[in-house]
C-alpha positions as CSV (number, residue, x, y, z in Angstrom):
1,X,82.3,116.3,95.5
2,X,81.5,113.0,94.7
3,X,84.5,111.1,92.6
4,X,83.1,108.3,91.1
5,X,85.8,107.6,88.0
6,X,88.4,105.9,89.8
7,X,89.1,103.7,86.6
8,X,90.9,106.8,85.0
9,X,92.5,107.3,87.8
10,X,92.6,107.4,91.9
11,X,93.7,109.8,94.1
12,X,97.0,108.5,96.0
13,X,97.2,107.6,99.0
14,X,98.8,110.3,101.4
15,X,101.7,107.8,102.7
16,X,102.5,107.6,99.0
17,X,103.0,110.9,98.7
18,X,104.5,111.2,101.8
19,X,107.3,108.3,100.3
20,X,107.8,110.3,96.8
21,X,108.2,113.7,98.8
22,X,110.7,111.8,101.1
23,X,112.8,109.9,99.2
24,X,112.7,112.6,96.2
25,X,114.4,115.6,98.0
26,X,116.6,113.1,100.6
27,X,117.6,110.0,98.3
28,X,117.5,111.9,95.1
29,X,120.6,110.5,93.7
30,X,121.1,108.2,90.1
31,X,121.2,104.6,91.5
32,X,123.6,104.5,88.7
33,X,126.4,106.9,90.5
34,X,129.1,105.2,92.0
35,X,129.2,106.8,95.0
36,X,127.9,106.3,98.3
37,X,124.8,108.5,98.1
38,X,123.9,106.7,94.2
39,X,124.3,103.2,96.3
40,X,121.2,104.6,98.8
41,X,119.1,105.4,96.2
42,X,119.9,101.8,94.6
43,X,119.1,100.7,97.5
44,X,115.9,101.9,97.7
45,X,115.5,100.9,94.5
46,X,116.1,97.4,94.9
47,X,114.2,97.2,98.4
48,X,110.7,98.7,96.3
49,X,111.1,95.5,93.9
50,X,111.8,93.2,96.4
51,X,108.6,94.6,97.9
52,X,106.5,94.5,94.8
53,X,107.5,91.0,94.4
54,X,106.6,89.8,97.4
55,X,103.2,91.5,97.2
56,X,102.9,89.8,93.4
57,X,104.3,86.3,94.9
58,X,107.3,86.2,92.5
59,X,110.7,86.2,92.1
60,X,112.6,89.8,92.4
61,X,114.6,89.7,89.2
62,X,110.6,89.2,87.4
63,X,110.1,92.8,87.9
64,X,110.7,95.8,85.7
65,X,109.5,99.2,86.7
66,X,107.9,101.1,83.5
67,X,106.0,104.7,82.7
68,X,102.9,102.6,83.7
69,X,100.5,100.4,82.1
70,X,101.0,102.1,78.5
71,X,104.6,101.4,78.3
72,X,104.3,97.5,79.9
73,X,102.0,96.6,77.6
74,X,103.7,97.6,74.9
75,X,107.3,96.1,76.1
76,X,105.4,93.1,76.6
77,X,104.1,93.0,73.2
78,X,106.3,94.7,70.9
79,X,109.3,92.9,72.7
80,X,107.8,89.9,73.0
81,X,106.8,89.9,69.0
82,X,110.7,91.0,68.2
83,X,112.4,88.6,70.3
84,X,110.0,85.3,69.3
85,X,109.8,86.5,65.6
86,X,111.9,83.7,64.0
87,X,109.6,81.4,65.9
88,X,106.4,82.8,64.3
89,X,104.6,86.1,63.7
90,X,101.2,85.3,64.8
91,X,99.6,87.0,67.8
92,X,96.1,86.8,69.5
93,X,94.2,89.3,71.2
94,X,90.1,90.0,71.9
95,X,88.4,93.0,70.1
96,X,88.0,94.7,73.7
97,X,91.3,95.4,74.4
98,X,93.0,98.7,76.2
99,X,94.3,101.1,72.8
100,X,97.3,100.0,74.4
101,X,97.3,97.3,73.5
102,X,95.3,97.4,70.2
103,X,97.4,100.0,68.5
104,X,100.8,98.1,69.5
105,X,99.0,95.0,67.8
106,X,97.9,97.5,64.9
107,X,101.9,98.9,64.8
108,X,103.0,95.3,64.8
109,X,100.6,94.2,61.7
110,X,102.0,97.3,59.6
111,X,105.6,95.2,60.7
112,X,104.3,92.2,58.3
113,X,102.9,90.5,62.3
114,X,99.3,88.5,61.6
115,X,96.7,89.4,64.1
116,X,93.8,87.7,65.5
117,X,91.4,89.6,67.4
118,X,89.0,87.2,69.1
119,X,85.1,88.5,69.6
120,X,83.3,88.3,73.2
121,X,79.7,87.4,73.8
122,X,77.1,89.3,75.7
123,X,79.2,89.9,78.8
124,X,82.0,90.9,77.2
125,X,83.9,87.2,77.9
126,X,85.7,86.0,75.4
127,X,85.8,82.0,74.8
128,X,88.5,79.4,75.5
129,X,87.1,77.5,72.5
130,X,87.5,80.4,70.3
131,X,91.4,80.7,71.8
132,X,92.4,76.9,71.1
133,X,90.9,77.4,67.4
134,X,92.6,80.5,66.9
135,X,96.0,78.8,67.7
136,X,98.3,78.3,65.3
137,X,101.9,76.1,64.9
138,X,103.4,80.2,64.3
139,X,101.9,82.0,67.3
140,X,104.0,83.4,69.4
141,X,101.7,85.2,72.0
142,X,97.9,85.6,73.7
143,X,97.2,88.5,75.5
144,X,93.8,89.1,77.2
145,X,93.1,91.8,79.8
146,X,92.1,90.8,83.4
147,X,89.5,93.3,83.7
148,X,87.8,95.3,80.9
149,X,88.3,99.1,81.9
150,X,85.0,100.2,80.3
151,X,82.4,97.0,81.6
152,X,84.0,95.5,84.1
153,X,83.9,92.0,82.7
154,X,86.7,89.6,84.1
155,X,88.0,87.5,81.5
156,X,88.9,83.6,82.3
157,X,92.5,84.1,83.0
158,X,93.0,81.1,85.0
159,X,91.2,78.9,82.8
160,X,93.1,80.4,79.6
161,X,96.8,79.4,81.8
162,X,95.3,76.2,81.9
163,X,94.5,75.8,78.3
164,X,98.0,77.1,77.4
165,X,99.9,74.4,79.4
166,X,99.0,72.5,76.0
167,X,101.5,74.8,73.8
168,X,104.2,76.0,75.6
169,X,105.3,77.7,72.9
170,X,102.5,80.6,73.4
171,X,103.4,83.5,75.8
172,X,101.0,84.6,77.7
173,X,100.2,88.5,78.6
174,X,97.9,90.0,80.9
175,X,97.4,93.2,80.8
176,X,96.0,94.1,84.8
177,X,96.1,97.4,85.0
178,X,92.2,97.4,86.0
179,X,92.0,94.6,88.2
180,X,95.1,94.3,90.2
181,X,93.9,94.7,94.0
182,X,90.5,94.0,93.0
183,X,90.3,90.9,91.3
184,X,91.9,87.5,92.3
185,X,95.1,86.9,90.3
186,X,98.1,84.3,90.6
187,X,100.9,85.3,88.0
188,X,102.3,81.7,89.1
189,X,99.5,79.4,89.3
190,X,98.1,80.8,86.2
191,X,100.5,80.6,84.2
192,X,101.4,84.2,83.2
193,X,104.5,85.2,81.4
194,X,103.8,88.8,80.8
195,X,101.7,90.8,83.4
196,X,101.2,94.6,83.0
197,X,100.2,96.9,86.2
198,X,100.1,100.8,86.5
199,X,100.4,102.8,89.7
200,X,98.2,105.2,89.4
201,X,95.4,102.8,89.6
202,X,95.6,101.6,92.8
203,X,96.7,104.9,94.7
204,X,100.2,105.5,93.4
205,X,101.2,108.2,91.4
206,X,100.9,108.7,87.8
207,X,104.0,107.7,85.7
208,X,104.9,104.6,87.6
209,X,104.3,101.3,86.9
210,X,105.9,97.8,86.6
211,X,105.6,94.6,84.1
212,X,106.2,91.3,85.6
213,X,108.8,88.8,82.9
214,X,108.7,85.2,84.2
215,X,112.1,84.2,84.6
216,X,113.2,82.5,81.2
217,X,111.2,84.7,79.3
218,X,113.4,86.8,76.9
219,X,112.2,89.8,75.3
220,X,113.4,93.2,73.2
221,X,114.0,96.1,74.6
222,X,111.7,99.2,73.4
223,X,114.7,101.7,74.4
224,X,118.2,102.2,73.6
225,X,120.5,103.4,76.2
226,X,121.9,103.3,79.5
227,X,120.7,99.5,80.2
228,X,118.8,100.4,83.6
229,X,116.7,97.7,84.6
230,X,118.6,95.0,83.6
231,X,119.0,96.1,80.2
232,X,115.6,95.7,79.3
233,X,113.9,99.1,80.1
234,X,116.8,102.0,79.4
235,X,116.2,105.2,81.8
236,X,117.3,106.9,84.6
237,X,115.2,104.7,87.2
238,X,112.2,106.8,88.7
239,X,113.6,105.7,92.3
240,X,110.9,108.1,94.1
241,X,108.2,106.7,92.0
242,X,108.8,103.1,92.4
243,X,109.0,103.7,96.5
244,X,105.9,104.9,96.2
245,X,104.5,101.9,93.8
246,X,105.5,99.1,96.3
247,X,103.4,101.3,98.9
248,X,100.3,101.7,97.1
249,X,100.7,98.2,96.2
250,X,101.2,97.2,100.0
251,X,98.2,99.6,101.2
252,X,96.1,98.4,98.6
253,X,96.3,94.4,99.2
254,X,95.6,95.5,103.1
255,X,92.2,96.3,102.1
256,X,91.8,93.3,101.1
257,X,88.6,91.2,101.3
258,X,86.2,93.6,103.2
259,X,87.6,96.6,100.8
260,X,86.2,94.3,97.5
261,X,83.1,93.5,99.6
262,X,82.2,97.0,100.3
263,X,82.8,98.2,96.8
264,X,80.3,95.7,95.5
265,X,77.7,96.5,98.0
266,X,78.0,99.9,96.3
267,X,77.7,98.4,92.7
268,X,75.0,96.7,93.6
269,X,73.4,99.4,95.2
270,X,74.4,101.9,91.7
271,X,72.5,98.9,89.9
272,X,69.3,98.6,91.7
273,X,68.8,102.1,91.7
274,X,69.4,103.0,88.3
275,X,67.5,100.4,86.8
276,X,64.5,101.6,88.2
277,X,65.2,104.2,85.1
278,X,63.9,102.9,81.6
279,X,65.7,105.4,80.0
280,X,69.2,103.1,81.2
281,X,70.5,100.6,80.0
282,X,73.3,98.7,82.4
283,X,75.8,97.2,80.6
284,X,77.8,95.4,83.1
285,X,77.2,91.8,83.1
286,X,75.8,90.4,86.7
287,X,78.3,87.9,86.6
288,X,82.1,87.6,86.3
289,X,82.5,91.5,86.8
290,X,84.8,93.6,88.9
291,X,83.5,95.2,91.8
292,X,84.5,99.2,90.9
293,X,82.9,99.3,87.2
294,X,79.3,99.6,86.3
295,X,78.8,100.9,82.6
296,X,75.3,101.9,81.4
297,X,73.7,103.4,78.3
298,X,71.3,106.6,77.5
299,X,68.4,106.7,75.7
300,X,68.1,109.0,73.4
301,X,70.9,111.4,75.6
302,X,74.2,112.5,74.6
303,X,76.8,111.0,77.1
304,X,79.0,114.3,76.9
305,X,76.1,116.4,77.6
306,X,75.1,113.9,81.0
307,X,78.6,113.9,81.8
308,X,78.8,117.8,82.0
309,X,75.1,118.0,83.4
310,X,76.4,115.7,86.6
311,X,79.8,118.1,86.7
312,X,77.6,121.0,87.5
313,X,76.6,118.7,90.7
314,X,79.7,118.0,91.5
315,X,79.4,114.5,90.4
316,X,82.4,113.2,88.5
317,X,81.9,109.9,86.2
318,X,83.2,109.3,82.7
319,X,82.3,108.1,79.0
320,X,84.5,105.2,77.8
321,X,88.3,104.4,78.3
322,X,90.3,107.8,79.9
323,X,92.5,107.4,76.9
324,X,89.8,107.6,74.4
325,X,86.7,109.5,75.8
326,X,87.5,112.5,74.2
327,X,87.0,110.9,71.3
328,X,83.0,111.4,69.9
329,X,82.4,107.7,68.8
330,X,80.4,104.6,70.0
331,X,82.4,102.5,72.3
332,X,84.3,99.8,70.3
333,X,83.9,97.5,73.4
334,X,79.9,97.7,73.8
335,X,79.7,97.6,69.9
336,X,81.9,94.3,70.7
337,X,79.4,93.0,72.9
338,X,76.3,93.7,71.0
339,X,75.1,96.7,72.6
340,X,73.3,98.8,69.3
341,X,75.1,101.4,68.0
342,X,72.7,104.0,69.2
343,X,73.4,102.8,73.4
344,X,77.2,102.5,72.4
345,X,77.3,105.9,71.7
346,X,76.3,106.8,75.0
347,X,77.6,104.4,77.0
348,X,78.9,106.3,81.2
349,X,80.9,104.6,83.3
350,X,81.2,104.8,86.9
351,X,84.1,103.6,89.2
352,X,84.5,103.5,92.6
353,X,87.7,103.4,95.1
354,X,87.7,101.7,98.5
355,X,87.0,105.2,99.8
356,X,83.3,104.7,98.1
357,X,80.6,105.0,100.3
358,X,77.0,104.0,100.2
359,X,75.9,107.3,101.1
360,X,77.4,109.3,97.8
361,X,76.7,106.0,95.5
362,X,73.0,107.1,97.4
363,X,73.1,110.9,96.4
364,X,74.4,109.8,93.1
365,X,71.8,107.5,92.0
366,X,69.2,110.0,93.3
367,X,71.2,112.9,91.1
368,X,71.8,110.8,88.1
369,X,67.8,109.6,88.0
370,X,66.9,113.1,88.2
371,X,69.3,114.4,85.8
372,X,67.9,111.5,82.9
373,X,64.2,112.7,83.5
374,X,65.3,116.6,82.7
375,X,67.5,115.7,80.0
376,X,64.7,113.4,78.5
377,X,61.8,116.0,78.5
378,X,64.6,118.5,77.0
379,X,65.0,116.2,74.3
380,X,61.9,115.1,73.7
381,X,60.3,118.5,73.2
């Protein structure tokens, strides 16, 4: 089996597992009890953000464990809209966004909340001029993802921290779901006031996740109830799963430099080779990408029909976003970047791990090449 859609999701490492399994049937107390076996699990609770934190370079009391990246990105901007709404109820966010993010900025304009929604270029980048212009004396937040999850394409987060140091009023959310681990980012240097990450994207376990709050940063809670997490995420805390997040996290940054380096041998490798194909069109930009994503287009095939074809082969890849690939329509993000409508509606995604190798990205390549030809001549008869 060759697993090449690591962007929906990655397998976990077996030391995370190992930690859930572990402190699940021995530390499986509320870290709310009073007792002594509640304080271990509290503990433990409090040693995982301390580790996260570390990892992230901030302070412990700027982390919040969530659901995952669904639920951070909407605390970030829900809350964030509900707490700053006296201030102003405009909000600014690309036309390539995560549904997560879309839909909560969708909810929030059915809540009387103005929204901008910025276009990219070619690459999928969206522009700092087109931010500063977009700026108004009401807007209350920006939020731009680090790394699309269809394309790849890295947006200029540092540069747009930079911009923002000229309205301080203006949070600033990132959602990073795709690119922590794999992409350099500095929730300090650049700025950030609302960062979003998921577990399950970097070898944890699905269901765990965390946002990062800069300290002085006030926003409304999504949940009412017990006040875990500080009062701003109500919840019996997922102690086993947030163990397990500061692991992934840890085991992740160790791979460091030559993990990155590998994976974009592998890209590059995935691009070569399958643009020796006239029938496919690569959509990844060369430059300012991530090194796991490479998103290319069909001619003339259906995308669910390769996608099954390559399953028989035991070669897993996807169409668009996890969330929405079920869903038959073009991709809103190539459509967005001014791929036709005919390529955005077959627009495959591969994603690699660290665990990549050249020689399945080799078989792969080979498969996939072969697999366009026969599909072609089947639909061209």
């Amino acid at each position: 089996m060759i697993y090449f859609d690591n962007s929906a999701t990655t397998k976990p490492y077996k030391e995370v597992l190992d930690s859930f399994i572990t402190v699940s049937s021995k530390h499986f107390a509320n870290p709310s009890s009073l007792h002594s076996f509640g304080g271990q699990a509290e503990k433990l609770l409090s040693q995982a953000r301390e580790q996260v934190a570390k990892l992230l370079q901030v302070r412990t009391n700027e982390i919040y464990f969530t659901s995952g990246g669904t639920e951070s990105n909407n605390l970030a901007i829900k809350g964030a809209a509900m707490q700053y709404r006296n201030r102003g109820k405009h909000l600014i966010t690309t036309s390539i966004e995560h549904p997560s993010v879309r839909l909560a900025m969708e909810q929030l304009e059915q809540e009387g909340f103005e929204i901008t929604y910025l276009p990219v270029d070619e690459h999928g980048r969206v522009s700092l001029v087109d931010i500063e212009k977009a700026i108004r004396k009401d807007t209350i937040l920006l939020s731009v993802m680090l790394v699309n999850n269809e394309v790849g394409s890295i947006q200029p987060i540092k540069e747009i921290g930079e911009l923002l140091t000229n309205y301080p009023t203006v949070l600033f959310h990132v959602d990073a779901v795709q690119g922590i681990g794999k992409v350099p980012l500095s929730l300090r240097k650049d700025r950030i006031d609302l960062c979003s990450f998921s577990g399950h994207k970097f070898h944890g376990l699905k269901g765990t996740g965390c946002l990062f709050v800069r300290e002085g940063v006030r926003i409304t809670p999504l949940f009412s109830g017990g006040n875990q997490e500080r009062q701003l995420r109500s919840g019996t805390e997922n102690v086993a799963g947030a163990v397990a997040l500061a692991k992934a996290l840890r085991m992740t940054f160790e791979k460091g430099e030559p993990g990155i380096a590998h994976m974009k041998q592998i890209q590059g490798l995935l691009r070569a080779e399958l643009s020796k194909n006239a029938a496919i069109h690569i959509n990844t930009p060369i430059d300012n990408n991530a090194p796991h994503i490479l998103n290319f287009s069909l001619r003339e095939i259906k995308s669910e029909v390769f996608i099954h074809a390559l399953e028989e082969k035991e070669i897993f890849v996807s169409t668009t976003s996890a969330c929405s690939s079920k869903k038959k329509s073009a991709s809103t993000t190539l459509l967005a970047m001014g791929v036709p409508e005919t390529l955005a509606e077959s627009g495959i995604r591969i994603s690699l791990s660290f665990d990549s190798t050249l020689e399945e990205a080799v078989e792969a390549a080979a498969v996939i090449d072969k697999t366009v030809k026969q599909l072609g001549r089947i639909m061209n008869r």
